[in-house]
C-alpha positions in Angstrom: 35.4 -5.3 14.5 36.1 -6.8 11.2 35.8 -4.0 8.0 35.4 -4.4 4.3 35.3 -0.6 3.7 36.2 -1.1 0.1 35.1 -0.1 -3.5 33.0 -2.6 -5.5 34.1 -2.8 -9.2 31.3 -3.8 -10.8 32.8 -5.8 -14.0 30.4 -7.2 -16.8 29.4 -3.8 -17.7 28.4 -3.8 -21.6 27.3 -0.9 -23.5 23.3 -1.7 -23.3 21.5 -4.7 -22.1 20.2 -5.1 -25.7 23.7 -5.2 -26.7 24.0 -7.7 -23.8 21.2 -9.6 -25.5 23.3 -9.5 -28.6 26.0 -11.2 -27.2 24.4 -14.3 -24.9 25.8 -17.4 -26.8 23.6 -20.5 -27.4 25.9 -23.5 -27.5 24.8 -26.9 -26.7 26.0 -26.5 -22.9 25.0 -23.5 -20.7 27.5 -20.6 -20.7 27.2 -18.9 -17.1 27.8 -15.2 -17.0 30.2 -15.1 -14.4 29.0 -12.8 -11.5 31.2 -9.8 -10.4 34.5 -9.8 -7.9 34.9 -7.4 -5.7 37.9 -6.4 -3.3 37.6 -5.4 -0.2 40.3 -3.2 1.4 40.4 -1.2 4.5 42.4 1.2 2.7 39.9 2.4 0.0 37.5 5.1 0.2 34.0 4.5 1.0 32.1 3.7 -2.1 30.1 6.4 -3.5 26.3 6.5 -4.7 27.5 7.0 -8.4 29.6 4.0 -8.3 27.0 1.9 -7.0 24.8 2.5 -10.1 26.9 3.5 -12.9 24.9 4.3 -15.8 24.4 1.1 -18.2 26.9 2.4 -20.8 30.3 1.8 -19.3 32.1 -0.2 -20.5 34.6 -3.3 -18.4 38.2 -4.6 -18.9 37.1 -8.0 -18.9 39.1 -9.4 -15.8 37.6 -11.1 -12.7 38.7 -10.1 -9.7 39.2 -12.7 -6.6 37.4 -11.9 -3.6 39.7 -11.6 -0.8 38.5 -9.7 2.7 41.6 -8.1 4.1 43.9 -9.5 1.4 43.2 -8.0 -2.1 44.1 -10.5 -5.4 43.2 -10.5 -8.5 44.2 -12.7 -11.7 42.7 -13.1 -15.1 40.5 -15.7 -14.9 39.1 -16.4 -11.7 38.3 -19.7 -9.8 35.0 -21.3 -9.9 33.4 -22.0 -6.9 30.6 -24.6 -6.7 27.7 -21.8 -6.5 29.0 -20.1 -9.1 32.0 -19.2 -10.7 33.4 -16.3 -8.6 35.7 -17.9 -6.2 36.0 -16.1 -2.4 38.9 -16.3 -0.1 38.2 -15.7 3.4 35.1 -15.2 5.3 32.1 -14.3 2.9 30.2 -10.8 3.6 26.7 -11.8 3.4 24.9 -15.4 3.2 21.4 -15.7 3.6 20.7 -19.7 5.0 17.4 -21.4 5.3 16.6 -25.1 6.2 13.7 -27.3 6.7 11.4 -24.5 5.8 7.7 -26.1 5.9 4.5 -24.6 6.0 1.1 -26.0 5.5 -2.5 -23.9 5.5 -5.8 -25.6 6.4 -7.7 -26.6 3.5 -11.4 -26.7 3.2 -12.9 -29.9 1.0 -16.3 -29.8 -0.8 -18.4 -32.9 -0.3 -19.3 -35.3 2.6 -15.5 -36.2 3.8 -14.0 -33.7 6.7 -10.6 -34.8 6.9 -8.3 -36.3 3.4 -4.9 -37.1 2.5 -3.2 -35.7 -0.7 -1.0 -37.9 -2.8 2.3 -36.2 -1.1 1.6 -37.8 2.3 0.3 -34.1 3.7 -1.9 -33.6 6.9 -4.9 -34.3 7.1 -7.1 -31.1 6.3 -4.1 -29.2 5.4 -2.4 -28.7 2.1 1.9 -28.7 2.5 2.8 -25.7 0.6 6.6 -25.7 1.6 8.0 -29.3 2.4 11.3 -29.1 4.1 13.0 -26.9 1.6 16.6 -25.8 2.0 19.2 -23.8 0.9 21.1 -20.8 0.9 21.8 -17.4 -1.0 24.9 -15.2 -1.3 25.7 -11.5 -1.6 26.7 -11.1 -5.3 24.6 -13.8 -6.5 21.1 -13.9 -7.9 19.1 -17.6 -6.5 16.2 -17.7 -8.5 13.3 -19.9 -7.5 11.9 -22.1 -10.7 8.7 -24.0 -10.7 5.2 -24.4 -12.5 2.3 -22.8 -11.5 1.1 -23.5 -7.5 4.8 -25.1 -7.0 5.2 -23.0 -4.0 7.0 -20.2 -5.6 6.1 -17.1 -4.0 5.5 -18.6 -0.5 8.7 -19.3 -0.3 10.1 -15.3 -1.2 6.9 -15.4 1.0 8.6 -17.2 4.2 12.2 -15.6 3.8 10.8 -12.3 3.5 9.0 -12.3 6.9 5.9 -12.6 5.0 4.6 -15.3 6.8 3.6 -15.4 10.6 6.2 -17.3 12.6 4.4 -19.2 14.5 3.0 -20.8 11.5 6.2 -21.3 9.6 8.8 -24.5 10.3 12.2 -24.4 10.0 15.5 -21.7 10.3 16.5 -18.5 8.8 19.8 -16.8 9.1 22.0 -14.5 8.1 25.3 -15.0 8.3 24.4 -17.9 11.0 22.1 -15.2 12.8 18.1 -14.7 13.3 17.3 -12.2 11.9 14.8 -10.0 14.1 11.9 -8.7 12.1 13.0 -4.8 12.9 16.2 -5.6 11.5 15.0 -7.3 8.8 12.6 -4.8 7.1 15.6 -1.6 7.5 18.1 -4.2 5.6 15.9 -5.6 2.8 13.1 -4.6 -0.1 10.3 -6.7 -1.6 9.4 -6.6 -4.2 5.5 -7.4 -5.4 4.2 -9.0 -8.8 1.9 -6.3 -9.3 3.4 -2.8 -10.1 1.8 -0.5 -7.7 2.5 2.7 -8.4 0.8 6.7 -8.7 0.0 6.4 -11.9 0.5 10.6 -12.8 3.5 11.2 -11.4 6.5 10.7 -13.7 9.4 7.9 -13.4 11.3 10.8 -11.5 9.3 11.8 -9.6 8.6 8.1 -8.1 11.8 7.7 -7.5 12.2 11.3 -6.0 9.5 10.2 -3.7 10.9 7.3 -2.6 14.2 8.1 -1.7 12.9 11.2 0.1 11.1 8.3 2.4 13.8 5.7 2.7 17.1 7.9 2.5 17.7 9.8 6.0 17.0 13.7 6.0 21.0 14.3 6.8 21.2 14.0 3.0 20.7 17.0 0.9 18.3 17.5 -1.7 21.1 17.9 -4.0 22.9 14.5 -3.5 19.5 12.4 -3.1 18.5 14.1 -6.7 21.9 12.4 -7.5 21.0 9.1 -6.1 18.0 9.4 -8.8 19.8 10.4 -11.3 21.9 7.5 -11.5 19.6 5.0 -10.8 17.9 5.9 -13.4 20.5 5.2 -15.2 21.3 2.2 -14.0 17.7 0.8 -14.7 18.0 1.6 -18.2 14.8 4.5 -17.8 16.3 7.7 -18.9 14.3 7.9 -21.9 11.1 7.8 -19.8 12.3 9.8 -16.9 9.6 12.6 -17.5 6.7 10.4 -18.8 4.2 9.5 -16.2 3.3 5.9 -15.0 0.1 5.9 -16.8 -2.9 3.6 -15.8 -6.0 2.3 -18.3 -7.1 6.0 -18.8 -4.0 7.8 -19.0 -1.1 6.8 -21.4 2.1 6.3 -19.9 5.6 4.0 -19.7 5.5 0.5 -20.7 5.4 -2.6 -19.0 9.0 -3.5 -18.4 10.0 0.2 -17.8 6.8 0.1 -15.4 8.3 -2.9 -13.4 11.9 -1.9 -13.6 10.4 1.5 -11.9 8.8 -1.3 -9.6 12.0 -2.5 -8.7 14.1 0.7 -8.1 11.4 2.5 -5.5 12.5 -0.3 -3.6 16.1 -0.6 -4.6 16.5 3.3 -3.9 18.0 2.9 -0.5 20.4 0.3 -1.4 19.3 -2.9 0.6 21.2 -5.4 1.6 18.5 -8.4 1.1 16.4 -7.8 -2.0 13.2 -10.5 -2.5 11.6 -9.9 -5.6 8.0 -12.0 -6.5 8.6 -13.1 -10.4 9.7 -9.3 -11.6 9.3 -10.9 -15.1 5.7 -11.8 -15.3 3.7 -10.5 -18.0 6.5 -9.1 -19.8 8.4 -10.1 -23.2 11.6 -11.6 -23.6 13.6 -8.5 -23.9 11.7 -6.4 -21.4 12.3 -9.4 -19.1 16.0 -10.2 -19.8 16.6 -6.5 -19.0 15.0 -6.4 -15.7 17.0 -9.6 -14.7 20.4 -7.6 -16.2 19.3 -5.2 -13.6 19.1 -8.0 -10.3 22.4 -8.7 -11.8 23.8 -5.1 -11.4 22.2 -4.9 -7.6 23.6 -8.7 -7.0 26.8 -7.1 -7.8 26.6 -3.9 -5.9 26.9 -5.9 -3.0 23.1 -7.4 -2.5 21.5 -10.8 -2.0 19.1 -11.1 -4.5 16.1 -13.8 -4.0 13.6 -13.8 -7.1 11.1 -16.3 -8.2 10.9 -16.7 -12.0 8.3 -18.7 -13.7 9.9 -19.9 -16.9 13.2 -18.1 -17.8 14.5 -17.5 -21.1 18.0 -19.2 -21.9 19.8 -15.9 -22.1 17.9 -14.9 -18.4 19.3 -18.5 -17.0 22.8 -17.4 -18.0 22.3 -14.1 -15.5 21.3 -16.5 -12.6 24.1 -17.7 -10.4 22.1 -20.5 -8.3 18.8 -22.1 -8.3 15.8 -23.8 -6.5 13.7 -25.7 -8.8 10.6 -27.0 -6.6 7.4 -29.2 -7.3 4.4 -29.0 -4.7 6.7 -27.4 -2.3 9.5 -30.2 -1.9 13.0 -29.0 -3.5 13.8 -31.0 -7.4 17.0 -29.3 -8.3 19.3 -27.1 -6.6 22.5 -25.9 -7.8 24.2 -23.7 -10.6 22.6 -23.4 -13.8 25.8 -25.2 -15.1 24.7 -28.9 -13.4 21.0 -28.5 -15.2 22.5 -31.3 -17.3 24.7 -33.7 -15.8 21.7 -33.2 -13.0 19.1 -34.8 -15.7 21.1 -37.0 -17.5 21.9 -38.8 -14.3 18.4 -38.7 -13.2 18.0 -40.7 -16.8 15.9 -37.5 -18.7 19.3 -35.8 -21.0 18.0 -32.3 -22.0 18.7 -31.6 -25.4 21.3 -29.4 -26.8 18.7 -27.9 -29.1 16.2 -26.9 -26.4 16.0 -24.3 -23.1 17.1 -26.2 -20.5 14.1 -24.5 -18.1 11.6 -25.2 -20.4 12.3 -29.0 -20.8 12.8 -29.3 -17.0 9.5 -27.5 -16.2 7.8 -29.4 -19.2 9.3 -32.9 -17.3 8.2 -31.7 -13.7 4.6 -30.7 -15.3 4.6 -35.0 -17.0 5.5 -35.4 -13.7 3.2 -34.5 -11.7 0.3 -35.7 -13.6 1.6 -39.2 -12.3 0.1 -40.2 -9.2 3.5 -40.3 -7.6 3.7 -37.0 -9.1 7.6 -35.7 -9.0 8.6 -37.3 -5.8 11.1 -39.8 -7.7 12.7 -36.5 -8.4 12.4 -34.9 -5.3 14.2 -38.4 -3.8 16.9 -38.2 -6.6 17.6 -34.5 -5.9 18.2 -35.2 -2.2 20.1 -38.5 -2.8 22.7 -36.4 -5.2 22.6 -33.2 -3.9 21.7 -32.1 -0.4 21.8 -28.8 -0.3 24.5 -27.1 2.4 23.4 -25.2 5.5 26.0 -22.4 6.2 26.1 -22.8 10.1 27.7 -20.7 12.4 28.9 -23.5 14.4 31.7 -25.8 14.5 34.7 -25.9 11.9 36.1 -22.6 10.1 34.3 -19.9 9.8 32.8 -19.2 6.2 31.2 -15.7 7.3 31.7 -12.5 9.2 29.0 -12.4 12.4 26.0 -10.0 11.3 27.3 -6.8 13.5 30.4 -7.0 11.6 29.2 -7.1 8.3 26.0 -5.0 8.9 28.8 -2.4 10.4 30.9 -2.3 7.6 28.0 -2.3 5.0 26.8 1.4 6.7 30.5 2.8 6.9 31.0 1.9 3.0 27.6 3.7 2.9 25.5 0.8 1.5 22.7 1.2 3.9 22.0 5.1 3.4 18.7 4.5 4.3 19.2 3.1 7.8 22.0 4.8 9.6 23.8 7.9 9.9 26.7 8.2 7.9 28.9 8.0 11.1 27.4 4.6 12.5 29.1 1.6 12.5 26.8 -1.0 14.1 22.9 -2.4 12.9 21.8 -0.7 16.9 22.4 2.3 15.5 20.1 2.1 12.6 16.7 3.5 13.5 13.1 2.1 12.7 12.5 4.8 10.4 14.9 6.6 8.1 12.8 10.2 8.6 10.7 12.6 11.1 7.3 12.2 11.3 6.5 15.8 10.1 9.1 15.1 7.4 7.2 11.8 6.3 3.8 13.7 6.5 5.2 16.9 4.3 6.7 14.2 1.6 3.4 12.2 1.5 1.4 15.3 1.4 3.3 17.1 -1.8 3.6 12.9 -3.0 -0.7 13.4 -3.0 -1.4 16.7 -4.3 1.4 16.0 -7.3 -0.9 12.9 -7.8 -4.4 14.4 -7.6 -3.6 17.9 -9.1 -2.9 16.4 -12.3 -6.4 14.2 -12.5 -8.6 17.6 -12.0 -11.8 16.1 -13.4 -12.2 14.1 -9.7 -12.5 17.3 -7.9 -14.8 19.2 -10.8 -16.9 15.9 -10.8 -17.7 16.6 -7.2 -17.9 20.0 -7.2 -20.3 19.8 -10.2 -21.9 17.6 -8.2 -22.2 19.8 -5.3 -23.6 22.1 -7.3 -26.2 20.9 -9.1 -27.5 19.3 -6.0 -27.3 22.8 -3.9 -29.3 24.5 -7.8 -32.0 21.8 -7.2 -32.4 22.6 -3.6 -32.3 26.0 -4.1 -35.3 25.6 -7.1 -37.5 23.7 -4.7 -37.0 25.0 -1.4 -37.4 28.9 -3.4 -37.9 31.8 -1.0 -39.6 29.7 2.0 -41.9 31.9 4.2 -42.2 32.3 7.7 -45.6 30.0 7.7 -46.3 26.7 9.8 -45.9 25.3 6.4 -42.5 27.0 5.9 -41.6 25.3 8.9 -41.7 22.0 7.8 -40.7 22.8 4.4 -37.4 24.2 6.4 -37.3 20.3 8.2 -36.7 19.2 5.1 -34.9 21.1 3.7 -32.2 20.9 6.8 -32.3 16.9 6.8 -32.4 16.0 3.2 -29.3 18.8 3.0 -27.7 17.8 5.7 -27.7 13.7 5.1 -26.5 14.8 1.3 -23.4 16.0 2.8 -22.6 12.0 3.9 -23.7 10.5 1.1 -21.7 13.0 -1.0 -18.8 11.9 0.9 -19.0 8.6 -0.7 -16.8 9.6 -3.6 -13.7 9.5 -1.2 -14.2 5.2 -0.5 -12.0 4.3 -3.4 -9.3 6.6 -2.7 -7.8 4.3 -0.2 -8.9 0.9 -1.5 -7.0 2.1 -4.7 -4.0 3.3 -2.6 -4.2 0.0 0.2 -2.1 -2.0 -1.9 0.6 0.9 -2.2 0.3 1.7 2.0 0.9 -1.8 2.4 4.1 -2.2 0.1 5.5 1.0 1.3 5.0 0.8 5.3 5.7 -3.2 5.5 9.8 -2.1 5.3 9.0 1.4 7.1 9.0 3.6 3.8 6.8 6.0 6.6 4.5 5.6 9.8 1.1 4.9 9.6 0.3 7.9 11.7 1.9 10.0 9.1 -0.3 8.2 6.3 -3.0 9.4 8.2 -2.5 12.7 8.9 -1.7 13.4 5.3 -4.7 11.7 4.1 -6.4 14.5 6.2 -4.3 17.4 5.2 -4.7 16.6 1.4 -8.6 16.0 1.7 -9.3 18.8 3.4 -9.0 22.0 1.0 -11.4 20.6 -1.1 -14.0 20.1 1.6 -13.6 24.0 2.4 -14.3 24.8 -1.7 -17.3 22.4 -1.9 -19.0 23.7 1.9 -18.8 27.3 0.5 -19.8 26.4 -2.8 -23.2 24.5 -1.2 -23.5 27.4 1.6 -23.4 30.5 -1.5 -26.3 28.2 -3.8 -28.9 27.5 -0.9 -28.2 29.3 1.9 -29.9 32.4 0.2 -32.2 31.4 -2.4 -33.7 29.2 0.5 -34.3 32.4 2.8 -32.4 31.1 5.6 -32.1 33.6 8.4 -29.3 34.8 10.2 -27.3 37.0 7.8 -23.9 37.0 7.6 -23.4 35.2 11.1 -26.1 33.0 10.2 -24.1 31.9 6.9 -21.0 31.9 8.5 -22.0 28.9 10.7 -23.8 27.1 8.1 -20.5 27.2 6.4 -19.2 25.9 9.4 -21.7 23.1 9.5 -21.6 21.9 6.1 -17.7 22.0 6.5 -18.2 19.4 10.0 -20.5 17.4 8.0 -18.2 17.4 5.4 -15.3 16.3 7.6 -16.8 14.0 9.9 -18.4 12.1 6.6 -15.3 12.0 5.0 -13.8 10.6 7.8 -16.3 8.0 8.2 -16.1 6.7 5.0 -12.3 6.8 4.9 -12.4 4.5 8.4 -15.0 2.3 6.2 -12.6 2.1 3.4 -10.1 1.0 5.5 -11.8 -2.1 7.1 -13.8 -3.3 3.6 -11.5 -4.2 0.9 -14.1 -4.4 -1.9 -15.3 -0.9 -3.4 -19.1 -2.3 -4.3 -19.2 -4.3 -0.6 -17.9 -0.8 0.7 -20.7 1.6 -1.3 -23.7 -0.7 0.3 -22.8 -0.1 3.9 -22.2 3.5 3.2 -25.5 4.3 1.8 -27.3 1.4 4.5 -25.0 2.9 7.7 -26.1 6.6 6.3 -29.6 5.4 5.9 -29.6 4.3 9.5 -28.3 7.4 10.5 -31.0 10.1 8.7 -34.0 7.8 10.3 -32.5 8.2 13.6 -31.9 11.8 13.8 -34.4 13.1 15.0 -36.5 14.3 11.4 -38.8 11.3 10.9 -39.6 10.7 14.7 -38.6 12.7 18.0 -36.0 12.1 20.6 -38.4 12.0 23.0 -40.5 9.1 20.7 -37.7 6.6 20.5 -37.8 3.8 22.6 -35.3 2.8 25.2 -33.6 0.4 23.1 -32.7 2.4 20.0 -32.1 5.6 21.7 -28.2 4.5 22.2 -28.5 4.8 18.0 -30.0 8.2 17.7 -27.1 9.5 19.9 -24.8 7.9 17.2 -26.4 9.3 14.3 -23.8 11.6 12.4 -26.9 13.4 10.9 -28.5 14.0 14.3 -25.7 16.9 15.3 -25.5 19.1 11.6 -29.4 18.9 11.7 -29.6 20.2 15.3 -27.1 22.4 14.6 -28.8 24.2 11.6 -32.4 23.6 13.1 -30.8 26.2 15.9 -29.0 28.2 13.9 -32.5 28.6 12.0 -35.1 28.8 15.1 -32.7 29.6 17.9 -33.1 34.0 17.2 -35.6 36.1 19.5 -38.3 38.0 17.5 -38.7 35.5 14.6 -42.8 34.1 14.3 -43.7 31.7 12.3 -47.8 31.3 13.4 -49.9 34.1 13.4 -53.8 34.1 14.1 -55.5 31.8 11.6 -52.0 30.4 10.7 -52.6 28.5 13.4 -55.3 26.3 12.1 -52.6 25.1 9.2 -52.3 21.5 8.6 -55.9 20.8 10.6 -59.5 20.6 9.2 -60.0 23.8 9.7 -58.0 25.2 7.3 -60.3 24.4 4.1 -63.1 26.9 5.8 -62.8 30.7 4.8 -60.9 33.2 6.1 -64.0 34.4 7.8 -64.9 31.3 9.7 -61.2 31.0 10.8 -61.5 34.4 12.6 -64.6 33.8 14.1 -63.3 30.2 15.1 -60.0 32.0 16.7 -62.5 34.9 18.2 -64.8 31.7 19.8 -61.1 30.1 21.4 -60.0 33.6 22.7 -63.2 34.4 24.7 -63.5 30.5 25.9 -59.4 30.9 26.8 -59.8 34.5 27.8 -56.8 35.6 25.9 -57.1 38.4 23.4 -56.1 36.9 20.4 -56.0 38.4 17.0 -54.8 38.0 13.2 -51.7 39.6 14.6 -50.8 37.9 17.5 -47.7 35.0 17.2 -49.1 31.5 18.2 -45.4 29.7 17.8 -42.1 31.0 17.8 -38.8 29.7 16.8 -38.4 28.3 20.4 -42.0 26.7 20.1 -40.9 24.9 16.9 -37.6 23.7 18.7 -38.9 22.2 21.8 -41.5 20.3 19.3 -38.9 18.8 17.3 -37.4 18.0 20.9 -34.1 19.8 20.0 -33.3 21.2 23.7 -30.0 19.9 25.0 -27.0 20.9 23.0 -26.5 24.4 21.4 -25.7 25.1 18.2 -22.1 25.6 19.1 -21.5 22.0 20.8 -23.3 20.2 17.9 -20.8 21.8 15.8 -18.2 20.5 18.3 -19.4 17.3 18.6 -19.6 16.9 14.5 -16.4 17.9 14.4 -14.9 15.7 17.0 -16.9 12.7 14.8 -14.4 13.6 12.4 -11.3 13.3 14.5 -13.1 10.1 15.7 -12.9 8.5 12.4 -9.6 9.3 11.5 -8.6 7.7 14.7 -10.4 4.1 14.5 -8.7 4.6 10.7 -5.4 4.6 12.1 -6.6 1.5 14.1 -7.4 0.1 11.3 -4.1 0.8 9.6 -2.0 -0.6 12.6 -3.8 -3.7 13.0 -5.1 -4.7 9.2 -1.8 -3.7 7.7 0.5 -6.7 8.9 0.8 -7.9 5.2 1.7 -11.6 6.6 0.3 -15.1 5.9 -1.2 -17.2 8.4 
């Protein structure tokens, strides 16, 4: 097998990137900083995790250093190569080749017509949003993808990140003249998203302590992956922010460019070969900007492919890039070096001039363009007549690449791919799916939470405030209940209204995951973790607090109420408000994790959980329901607590709750005196001829069960079956996970 096991000198080191933006010159013609050489010698050491990211401040001799695989030579200047101006002898480690991508979507029209053509010749009742683009990216380079608003930009990092469903995407992608097989693909590469999607109160360390805990293998000691951070810290220019959290709207934190260059290393942290980034600039300022782009030039020259799409670069960013991909409407305008921006135009008839950015006037042209209704296809015909792009193939003539094993091989011996392999493997079988455990990944999400959460403590003294005052009104209202028929039903309730509160308190945990869905996705679409481990830690972390908020309810009603059943009694209430707890928790998490919207998600909480209290038994019996809703009351999560606590209430030998009169409660009867109740009860006793007195119990606790048709589970396997509800959810959550979590196009 062929072996690069070398060191990469990474040259074009300058004190600072400020001082970087110091120095870019603006002369008429673009100046191109040249990207870095690196030998490769089978006779070097394996290239350490500090000299992959150097800190910013070192400083270079200012030679370029020829490329030669198995053949090391260097000169002064360097040779310029068409792509860029790094020339490479010898088969090239890495290129990334893509032709004839095309992908379309179907488009829905307003107005009486089904079926219509655009202006660009597309298919009828489907809008082209990549039209036979080529072309091809190297390791060491940075190909940045230009183009106005709706060009096609991000569906084409889209489409060569594996964002996109096969079957609906046209054309070939290849590494180094391979397929690339989605497993393979998602160990090797990182993407990374617009948005910056982050824990907002963890610190800049600590997210990047987090990540490489998930993406470097557990072989590594704490020690050197704290070293890993370390450096990349330094390398993305963030040591001065290390300790300050994220931040979000409420909380005060980093900026945006140190945000977004955070962005960039949680997915940088395990060194990948491929690196797709979706306009890593946007929304940021001109320094901010040119100093994440100094960064992709840094990874580029680690040893990386870097793909970005840019939406209007600054001149002194456009001197970082090494190729480009200007599109309009999805069809390819320009592509080449920055260097041919201008012979390109001037042939085409449109000189750019020397006073102005060159990506500005060409975007400004395209935009004048397209407002034509030929729009820029005189452009797209000049750009293929003048320069069709080349498709590295694996076929025929010399060979201009290693094959994928090798170079996949050689990248894990240098130790390039930490995240994938162990340090002794040499071949891309050897890298596994995942770079951890599963008990590892659910420990490192769990601390990952409770750093998170412990640090916003209002959420958890909201609820329990919450708790509270809800379990101080019950108590106020349901004070001291006796053991009357009217006690009874007071008790009824009591035990639904508490009980269905439990649910509905649960609500509070829907955003958790809608806020975090954009994060899971991110992380487990390049297996940062498993989903099963996501899960399980979701349930780990929520837990504790459902224990503090049970007792906290049990201790305010459970005795001001009267409830029977001392201390065993309370115990299991406990219990039961814990299951309810858990089971509604777990119901609204599995909710949260099939509607997207917060307010869409709140209205089929409170309906589903409205549903659920009229079928469980309190407003109308079991044995009242008709046939074809009885399947619901069987699925009412309010049916088992209620049960549960209605037995744990009724269920004990000795307990009355009718005596004499009593009986006449709640009938017409009651409004006469106490004296014509007794006679009335002295009439039924000699007409039943039963001795009945003042004294005597008319309904017990097993009376007041069997009429609230609560006779088939104990108290014991309602708790059982609550708490299986919970384990329920959490499972159709997983589900959930596995099947809505794809993160592709259609």
């Amino acid at each position: 097998m062929s072996r690069f096991f070398d060191k990469i000198s990474p040259l074009d080191r300058r004190s600072s990137p400020l001082e970087d933006a110091d120095d870019a010159s603006r002369p008429g013609a673009l100046q191109h900083h040249s990207p870095r050489a690196a030998s490769y010698s089978a006779s070097d050491a394996s290239v350490s995790l500090g000299h992959l990211f150097r800190p910013v401040g070192h400083a270079h001799n200012g030679h370029h250093v020829v490329v030669q695989l198995g053949k090391v030579a260097s000169d002064g200047k360097g040779t310029a190569e068409e792509g860029g101006d790094r020339a490479i002898s010898g088969p090239l480690p890495f290129v990334l080749a893509f032709s004839n991508l095309t992908y379309s979507v179907r488009r829905s029209r307003k107005g009486c017509s089904l079926f219509w053509r655009s202006d660009a010749g597309e298919e009828q009742g489907r809008k082209v949003l990549l039209n036979a683009i080529s072309g091809e990216a190297r390791e060491g380079e940075i190909l940045a993808v230009l183009g106005a608003s709706g060009s096609g930009k991000s569906t084409l990092i889209d489409a060569l990140a594996n964002r996109i469903v096969r079957e609906s995407l046209e054309g070939c992608i290849t590494l180094n003249g391979e397929k690339l097989e989605g497993r393979l693909l998602k160990v090797i590469s990182a993407y990374v998203m617009q948005d910056d999607l982050l824990y907002p109160m963890l610190t800049v360390e600590e997210t990047l302590m987090f990540s490489a805990e998930f993406r470097l293998p557990r072989y590594l000691s704490a020690a050197k992956k704290m070293s890993r951070v370390q450096a990349l810290i330094d390398q993305l220019g963030l040591r001065a922010a290390a300790g300050t959290i994220i931040g979000d709207e409420i909380h005060r934190g980093v900026s945006g460019g140190e945000r977004r260059r955070v962005s960039i290393g949680i997915d940088i942290i395990h060194d990948p070969i491929l690196l797709f980034l979706d306009e890593p600039t946007s929304g940021l300022d001109s320094t901010s900007a040119y100093m994440v782009v100094k960064v992709l030039q840094r990874i580029a020259h680690s040893g990386s492919v870097v793909i970005t799409s840019v939406h209007q670069p600054s001149y002194r960013i456009l001197c970082l890039l090494d190729r480009l991909l200007i599109i309009s409407r999805g069809s390819t305008v320009y592509a080449g070096p920055p260097t041919d921006l201008h012979p390109f135009f001037s042939d085409f008839g449109q000189p750019i001039p020397d006073n102005e950015s060159p990506t500005e006037f060409v975007l400004d042209l395209i935009r004048e363009l397209e407002a034509t209704p030929e729009g820029a296809k005189s452009l797209v015909e000049f750009n293929h007549a003048r320069q069709a792009v080349p498709v590295v193939s694996a076929g025929g003539g010399e060979k201009t690449f290693f094959s994928l094993e090798d170079a996949i091989g050689a990248s894990i011996s240098r130790g390039k791919l930490v995240s994938g392999a162990e340090g002794t493997a040499t071949t891309a079988a050897a890298v596994p799916k995942h770079a951890n455990p599963f008990w590892m990944e659910t420990l490192v999400l769990t601390k990952r939470s409770l750093a998170n959460t412990r640090r916003m403590p209002e959420l958890f003294v909201m609820r329990l405030g919450l708790v509270l005052v809800t379990g101080f009104i019950f108590a106020t209202i349901f004070w001291r209940l006796d053991d009357t028929p009217k006690g009874v039903q007071e008790r009824l309730g009591f035990f639904a209204i508490a009980m269905s509160t439990m649910f509905y308190t649960c609500a509070d945990a829907l955003p958790i995951f809608i806020q975090e869905r954009n994060i899971f996705m991110r992380e487990t679409a390049y297996n940062a973790y498993r989903r099963s481990s996501y899960v399980l830690s979701h349930s780990l972390v929520g837990f504790p607090p459902l224990v503090l908020l049970s007792i906290a309810f049990a201790l305010t009603t459970f005795f001001a109420v009267g409830l029977a059943g001392g201390l065993q009694g309370f115990v299991f209430f406990v219990l039961m408000v814990l299951a309810s707890f858990w089971t509604g928790s777990g119901f609204v998490t599995f909710l949260s994790g099939v509607v997207p919207h917060v307010m869409l998600g709140y209205t089929v909480v409170v309906a589903i959980l409205a549903y659920f209290l009229l079928f469980s038994g309190f407003f109308i019996n079991r044995d009242r329901i008709h046939d074809y809703w009885i399947w619901f009351h069987y699925l009412s999560l309010v049916k088992y607590p209620y049960e549960a606590v209605m037995q744990n209430e009724f269920g004990r030998a000795g307990r009355c709750f009718s005596r004499g009169v009593q009986m006449f409660a709640n009938t017409p009867v009651e409004g006469l005196t106490e004296a014509a109740k007794e006679r009335a009860l002295a009439a039924i006793s000699s007409a039943l001829g039963m001795n009945m007195t003042s004294t005597t119990c008319m309904t017990t606790g097993a009376d007041v069960l069997r009429q609230q048709s609560i006779t088939q589970l104990g108290k014991w396997g309602c708790l059982g079956v609550t708490v299986a509800w919970g384990f329920f959810f959490r499972g159709l959550f997983y589900v959930t996970l596995l099947l809505g979590s794809k993160n592709k196009r259609r």
